[in-house]
C-alpha positions in Angstrom: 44.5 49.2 290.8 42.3 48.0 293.6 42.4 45.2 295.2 40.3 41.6 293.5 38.6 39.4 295.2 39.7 36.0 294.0 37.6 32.8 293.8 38.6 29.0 293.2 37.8 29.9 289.3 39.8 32.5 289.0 42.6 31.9 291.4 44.8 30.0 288.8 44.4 32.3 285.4 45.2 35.4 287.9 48.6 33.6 289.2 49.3 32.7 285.9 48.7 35.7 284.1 50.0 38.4 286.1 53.8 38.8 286.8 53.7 39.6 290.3 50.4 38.9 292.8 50.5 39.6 296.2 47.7 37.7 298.3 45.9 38.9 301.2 44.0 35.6 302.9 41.4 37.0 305.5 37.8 36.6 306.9 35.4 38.7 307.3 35.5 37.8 311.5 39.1 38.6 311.9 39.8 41.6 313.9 43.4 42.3 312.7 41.9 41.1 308.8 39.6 44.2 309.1 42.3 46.8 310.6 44.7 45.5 307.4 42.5 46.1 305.0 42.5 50.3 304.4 46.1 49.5 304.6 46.1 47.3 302.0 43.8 49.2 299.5 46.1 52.2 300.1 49.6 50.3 299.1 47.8 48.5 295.7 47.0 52.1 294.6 50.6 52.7 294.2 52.0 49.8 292.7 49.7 49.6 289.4 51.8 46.4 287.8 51.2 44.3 290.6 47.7 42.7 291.4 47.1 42.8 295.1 43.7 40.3 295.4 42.4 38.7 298.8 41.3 35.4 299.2 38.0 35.3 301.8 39.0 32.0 303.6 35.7 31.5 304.5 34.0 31.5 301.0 37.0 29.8 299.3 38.0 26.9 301.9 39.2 24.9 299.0 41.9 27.8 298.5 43.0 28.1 301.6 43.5 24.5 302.6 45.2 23.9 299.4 48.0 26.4 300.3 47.9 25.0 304.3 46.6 28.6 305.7 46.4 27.7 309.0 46.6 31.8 310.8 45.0 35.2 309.4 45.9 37.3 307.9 48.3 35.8 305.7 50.5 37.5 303.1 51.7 35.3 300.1 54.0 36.9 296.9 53.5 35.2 293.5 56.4 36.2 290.8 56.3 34.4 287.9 53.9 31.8 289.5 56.3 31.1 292.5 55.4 31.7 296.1 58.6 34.2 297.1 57.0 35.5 300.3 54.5 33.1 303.1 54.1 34.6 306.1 51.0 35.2 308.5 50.1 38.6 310.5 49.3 41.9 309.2 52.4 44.9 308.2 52.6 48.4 308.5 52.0 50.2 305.4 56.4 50.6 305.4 56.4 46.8 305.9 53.9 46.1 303.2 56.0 48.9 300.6 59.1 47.3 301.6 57.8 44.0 300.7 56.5 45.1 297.6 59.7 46.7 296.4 62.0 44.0 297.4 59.9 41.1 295.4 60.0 43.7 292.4 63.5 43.8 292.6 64.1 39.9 293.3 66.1 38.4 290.0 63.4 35.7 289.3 66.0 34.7 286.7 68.0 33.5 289.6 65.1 32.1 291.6 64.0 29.8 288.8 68.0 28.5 288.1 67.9 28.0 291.8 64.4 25.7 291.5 65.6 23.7 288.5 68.7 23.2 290.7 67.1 22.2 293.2 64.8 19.6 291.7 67.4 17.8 289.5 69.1 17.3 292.6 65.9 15.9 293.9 66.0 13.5 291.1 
């Protein structure tokens, strides 16, 4: 699957109706953004279950504020419409595979006990 280009109207029904969505935030200025990007479009060709889309934090401000993107490029996992990965910079195509096949193997079981924990605690 090639990468998507997501927009403020379709940012939530992709999340939501995809298992797994890795997000590339970038700008079109951003030196490291462009050099990321073959890298990128190379790794989503392998994993076709996972949506790999990129957010153009220029065009979709809204976006990127809303999830406090503050450096690019910025890598963010969803699974199951929880953020499992944050982290600014650009990986190596090993980085970005490992990455890949370690949210795939995540036990989102556990992660969402771990949340429901976590907020009746809260309460």
């Amino acid at each position: 699957m090639a990468t998507v280009e997501l927009t403020q109207d379709s940012f939530e029904s992709v999340i939501t109706g995809n298992d797994m969505v890795i997000v590339d935030f970038w700008a079109p200025w951003c030196g490291p953004c462009r050099s990321f990007a073959p890298t990128y479009e190379a790794i989503s060709e392998k994993y076709p279950g996972v949506v790999f889309a990129k957010v153009n934090t220029e065009v979709e401000q809204g976006i990127a504020a809303s999830f406090q993107i503050r450096s690019i490029p910025t890598l963010m996992v969803f699974r199951e419409k929880v953020i499992i990965y944050s982290e600014a910079g650009a990986l190596p195509a090993s980085g970005l595979e490992q990455l890949v096949e370690q949210a795939q193997a995540l036990d989102m079981a556990e992660v969402h006990k771990q949340i429901a924990e976590g907020e009746a605690a809260a309460d």
